[in-house]
C-alpha positions in Angstrom: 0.0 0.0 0.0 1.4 3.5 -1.2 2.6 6.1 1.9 0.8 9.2 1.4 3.3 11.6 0.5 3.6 15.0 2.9 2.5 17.6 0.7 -0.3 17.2 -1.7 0.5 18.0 -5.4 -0.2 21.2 -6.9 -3.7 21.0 -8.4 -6.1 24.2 -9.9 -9.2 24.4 -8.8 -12.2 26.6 -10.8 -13.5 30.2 -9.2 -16.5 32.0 -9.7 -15.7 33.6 -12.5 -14.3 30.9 -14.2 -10.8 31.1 -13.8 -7.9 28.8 -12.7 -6.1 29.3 -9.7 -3.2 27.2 -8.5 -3.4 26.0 -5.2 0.5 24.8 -3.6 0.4 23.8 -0.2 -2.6 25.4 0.9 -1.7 28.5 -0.8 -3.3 30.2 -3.5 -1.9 32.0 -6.1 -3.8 34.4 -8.2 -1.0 35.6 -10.3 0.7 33.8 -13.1 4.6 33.3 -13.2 3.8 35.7 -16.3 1.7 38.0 -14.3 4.5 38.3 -11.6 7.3 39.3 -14.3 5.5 42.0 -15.9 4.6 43.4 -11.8 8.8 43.2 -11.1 9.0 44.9 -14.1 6.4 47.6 -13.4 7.6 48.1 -10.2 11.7 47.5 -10.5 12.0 49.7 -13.7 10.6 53.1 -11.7 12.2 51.7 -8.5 15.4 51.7 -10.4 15.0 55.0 -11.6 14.2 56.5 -8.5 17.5 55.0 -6.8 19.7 56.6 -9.9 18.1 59.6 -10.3 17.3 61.0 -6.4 18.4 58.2 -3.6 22.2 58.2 -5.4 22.2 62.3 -5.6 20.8 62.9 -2.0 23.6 60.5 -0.6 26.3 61.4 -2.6 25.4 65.0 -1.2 25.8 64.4 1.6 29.3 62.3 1.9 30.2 65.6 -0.3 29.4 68.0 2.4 32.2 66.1 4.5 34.3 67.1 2.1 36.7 70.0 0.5 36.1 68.4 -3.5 36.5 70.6 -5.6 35.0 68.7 -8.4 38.2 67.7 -9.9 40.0 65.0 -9.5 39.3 61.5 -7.3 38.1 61.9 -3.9 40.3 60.8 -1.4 40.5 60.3 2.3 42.5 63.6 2.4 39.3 65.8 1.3 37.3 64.8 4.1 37.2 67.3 6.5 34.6 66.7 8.8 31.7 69.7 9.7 34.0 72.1 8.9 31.7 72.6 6.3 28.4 73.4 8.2 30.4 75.1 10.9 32.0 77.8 8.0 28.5 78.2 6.9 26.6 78.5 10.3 29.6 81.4 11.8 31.8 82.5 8.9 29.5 82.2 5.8 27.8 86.0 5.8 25.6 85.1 2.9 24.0 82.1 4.3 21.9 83.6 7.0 20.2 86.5 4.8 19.9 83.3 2.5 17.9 81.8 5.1 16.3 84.8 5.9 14.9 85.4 2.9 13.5 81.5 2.1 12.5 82.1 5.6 10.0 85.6 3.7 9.3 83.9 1.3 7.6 81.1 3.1 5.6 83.6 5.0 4.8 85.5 1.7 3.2 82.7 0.4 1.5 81.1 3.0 -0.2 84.4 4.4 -0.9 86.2 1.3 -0.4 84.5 -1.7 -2.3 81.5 -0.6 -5.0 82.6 0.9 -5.4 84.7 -2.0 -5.8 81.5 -4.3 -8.3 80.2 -1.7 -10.6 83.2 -1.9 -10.5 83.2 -5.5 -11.6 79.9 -5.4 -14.5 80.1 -3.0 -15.5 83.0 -5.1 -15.6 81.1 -8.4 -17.5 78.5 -6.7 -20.5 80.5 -6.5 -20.9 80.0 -9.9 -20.8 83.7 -11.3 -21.3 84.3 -14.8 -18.4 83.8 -17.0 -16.7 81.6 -14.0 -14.9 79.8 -17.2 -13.4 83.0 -18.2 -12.2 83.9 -15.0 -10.5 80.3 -14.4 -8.7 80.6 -17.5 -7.7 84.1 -16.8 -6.3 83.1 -13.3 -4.8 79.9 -14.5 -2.6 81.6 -17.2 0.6 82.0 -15.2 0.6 78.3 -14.2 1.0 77.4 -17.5 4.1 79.3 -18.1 7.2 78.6 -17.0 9.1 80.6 -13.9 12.0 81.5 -16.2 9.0 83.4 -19.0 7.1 84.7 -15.7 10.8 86.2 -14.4 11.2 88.1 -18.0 7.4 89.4 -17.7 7.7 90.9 -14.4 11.2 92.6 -15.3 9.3 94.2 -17.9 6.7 95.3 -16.0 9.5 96.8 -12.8 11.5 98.5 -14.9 12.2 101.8 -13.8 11.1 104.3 -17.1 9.3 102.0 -19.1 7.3 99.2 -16.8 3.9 99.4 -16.5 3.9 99.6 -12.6 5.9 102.8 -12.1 4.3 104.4 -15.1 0.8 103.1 -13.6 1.7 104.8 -10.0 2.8 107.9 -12.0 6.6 108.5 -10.5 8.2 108.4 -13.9 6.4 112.0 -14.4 7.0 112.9 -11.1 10.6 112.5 -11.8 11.0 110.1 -8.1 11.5 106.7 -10.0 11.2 103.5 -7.6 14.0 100.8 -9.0 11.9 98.1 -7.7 14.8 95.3 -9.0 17.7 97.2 -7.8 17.6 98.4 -4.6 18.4 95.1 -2.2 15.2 96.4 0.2 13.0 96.1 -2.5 13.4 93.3 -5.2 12.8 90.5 -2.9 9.1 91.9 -2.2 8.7 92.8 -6.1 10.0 89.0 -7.0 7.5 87.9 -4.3 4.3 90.1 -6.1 5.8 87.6 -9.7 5.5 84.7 -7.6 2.5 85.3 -6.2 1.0 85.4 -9.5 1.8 82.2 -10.8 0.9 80.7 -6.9 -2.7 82.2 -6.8 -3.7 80.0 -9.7 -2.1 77.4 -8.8 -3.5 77.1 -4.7 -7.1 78.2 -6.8 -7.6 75.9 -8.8 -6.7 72.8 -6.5 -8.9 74.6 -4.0 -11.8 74.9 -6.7 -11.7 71.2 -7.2 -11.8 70.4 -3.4 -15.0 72.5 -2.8 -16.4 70.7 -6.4 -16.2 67.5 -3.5 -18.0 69.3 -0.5 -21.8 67.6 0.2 -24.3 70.6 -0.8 -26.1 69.2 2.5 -23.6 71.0 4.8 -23.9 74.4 3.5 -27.7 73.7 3.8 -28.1 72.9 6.9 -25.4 75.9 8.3 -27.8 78.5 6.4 -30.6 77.0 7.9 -29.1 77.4 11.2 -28.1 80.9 10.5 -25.1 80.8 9.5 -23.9 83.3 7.0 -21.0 82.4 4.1 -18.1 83.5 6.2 -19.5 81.3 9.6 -20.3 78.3 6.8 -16.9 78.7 5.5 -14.7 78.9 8.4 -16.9 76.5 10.7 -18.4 74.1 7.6 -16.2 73.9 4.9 -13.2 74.7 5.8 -12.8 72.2 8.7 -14.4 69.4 6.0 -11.6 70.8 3.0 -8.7 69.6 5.9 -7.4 66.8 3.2 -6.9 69.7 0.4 -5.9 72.0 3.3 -2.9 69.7 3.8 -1.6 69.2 0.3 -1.7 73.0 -0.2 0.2 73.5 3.2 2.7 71.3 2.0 2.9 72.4 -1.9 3.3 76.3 -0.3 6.0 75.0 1.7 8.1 73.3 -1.4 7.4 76.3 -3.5 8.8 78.6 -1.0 12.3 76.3 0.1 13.2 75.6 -4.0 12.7 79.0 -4.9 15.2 79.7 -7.2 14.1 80.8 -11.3 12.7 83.8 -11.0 15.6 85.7 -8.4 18.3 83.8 -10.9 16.6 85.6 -13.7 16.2 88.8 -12.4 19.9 89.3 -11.1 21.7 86.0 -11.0 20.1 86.1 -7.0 22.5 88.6 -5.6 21.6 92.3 -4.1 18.8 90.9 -1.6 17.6 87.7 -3.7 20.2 85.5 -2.2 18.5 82.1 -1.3 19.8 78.9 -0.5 18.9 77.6 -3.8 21.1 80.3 -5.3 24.1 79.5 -2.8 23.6 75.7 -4.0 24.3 76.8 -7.1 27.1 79.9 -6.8 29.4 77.1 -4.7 28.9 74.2 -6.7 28.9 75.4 -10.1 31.5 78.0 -10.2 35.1 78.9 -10.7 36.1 78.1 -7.1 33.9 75.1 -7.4 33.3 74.4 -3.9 31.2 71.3 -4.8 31.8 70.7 -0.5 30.5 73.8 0.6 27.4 73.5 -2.0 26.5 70.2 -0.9 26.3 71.3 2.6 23.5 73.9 1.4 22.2 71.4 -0.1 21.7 69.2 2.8 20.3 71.7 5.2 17.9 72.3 2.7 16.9 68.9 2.2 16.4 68.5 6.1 14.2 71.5 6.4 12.2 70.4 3.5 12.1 67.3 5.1 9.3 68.6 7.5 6.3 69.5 5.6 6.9 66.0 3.8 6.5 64.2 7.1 3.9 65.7 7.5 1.7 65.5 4.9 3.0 61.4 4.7 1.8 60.9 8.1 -0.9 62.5 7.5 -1.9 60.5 4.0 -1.0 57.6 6.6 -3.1 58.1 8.9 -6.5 58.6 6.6 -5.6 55.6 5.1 -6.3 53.1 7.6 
């Protein structure tokens, strides 16, 4: 009499909808040997990508910034130098603090003006006013272009004699001409009006689409309470819009720490535009070609930017289960 062996033979067995499905000791597998190459494919070909193209950068920037390379040459055990790099920059660097400073401005710019500026915008077109396309279009213009053509547009438009806002505010006549691009206490607040913008379309028409989503019901039942459309906003739809509120929390944030087209335009960043961007590129790309020093920037950039990231991942995290 035959022994019964210890594991039963693979065997396929027919599902409701018809299909095979192997069954291998007591496992089933839905996926073909077929169906399982194309998913390694699918998922190792962007994987790969994503290792080459940001994982290998971000950590060869930082083993840089413990270095003195100058981008020439092997790298040797004789060019690392410690945190000599992030302690020059933190006490003897004097452009890296106004640097800071200024990313520092221009987060604030955009999160307290600029944005909420796209968010009214957005409630207003929501009302459905007439010629709401129009408007949308008109709005969502600058998006469309890129920083570089929005840079040349607004350096028309400050020029001292023959842009459109000094001629507008009539000092050209007056003979008191305001060099908006120029003078260091201005240009970073003219670059900011440029940004701004391009970053009211932008927050508005994500915003738009997030109120598209909000239940009619709630606005209904607020008005029938008494509320009027400032109370239903802040106390209705707002709280409900706290997904959307997120992403364009943490898109306001990126837009503000890689800052860097429009000030490289205007006057190569210098003058008052100096950002860390700018210093990333002005030491790594340049005749002293202090790829070291750059890639420190460039990793005290990454960390702050690491924050908002977080955020919005533990947020997505947290929804999600």
């Amino acid at each position: 009499m035959a022994r019964p062996t210890s594991a039963s033979p693979a065997r396929t067995e027919p599902t409701e909808a018809g299909e095979l499905v192997a069954r291998t000791h007591g496992r089933f597998h839905v996926l073909t040997r077929y169906d399982r190459r194309v998913l390694m494919l699918m998922v190792g070909i962007p994987l790969l990508f994503d290792v080459i193209l940001i994982w290998w950068p971000t950590a060869s920037s930082i083993l840089l910034s413990f270095t003195d390379w100058d981008g020439i040459g092997d790298l040797t055990s004789q060019n690392f130098i410690g945190l000599n790099n992030y302690q020059f920059l933190f006490t003897g660097y004097t452009l890296f603090w106004p640097a800071f400073m200024h990313n520092v401005i221009w987060l604030a710019w955009l999160t307290f003006i600029a944005t909420p500026i796209g968010i009214l915008f957005a409630v207003l077109l929501d009302r459905e006013l007439r010629g709401n396309r129009i408007y949308q279009s008109v709005f969502f213009l600058p998006v469309v272009l890129s920083l570089v053509v929005v840079g040349f547009i607004w350096e028309l438009q400050f020029n001292p004699t023959e842009g459109f806002i000094n001629n507008a505010l009539g000092v050209v006549k007056s003979g008191h001409i305001i060099d908006w691009l120029g003078n260091p206490h201005l240009n970073l607040y003219a670059i900011l009006i440029a940004t701004s913008w391009r970053h009211i379309g932008y927050i508005m028409v994500i915003y738009l689409a997030g109120l598209k989503s909000v239940d009619p019901t709630l606005r209904e039942a607020a008005k029938v309470d008494g509320a009027n459309e400032v109370q239903t906003f802040l106390r209705v739809v707002f709280p409900v819009m706290a997904p959307i509120n997120v992403v364009i929390a943490v898109i306001t944030a990126i837009e503000a720490l890689r800052a860097f087209d429009i000030a490289f335009i205007i006057n190569q960043g210098k003058n008052g535009l100096e950002l860390l961007s700018i210093l990333i590129t002005n030491n790594s790309i340049s005749e002293a070609s202090l790829v070291g020093r750059g890639s420190a920037i460039a990793v005290i950039l990454l960390v702050i930017s690491l924050g908002p990231i977080i955020a919005f991942l533990a947020r997505v995290m947290r929804t999600s289960q």
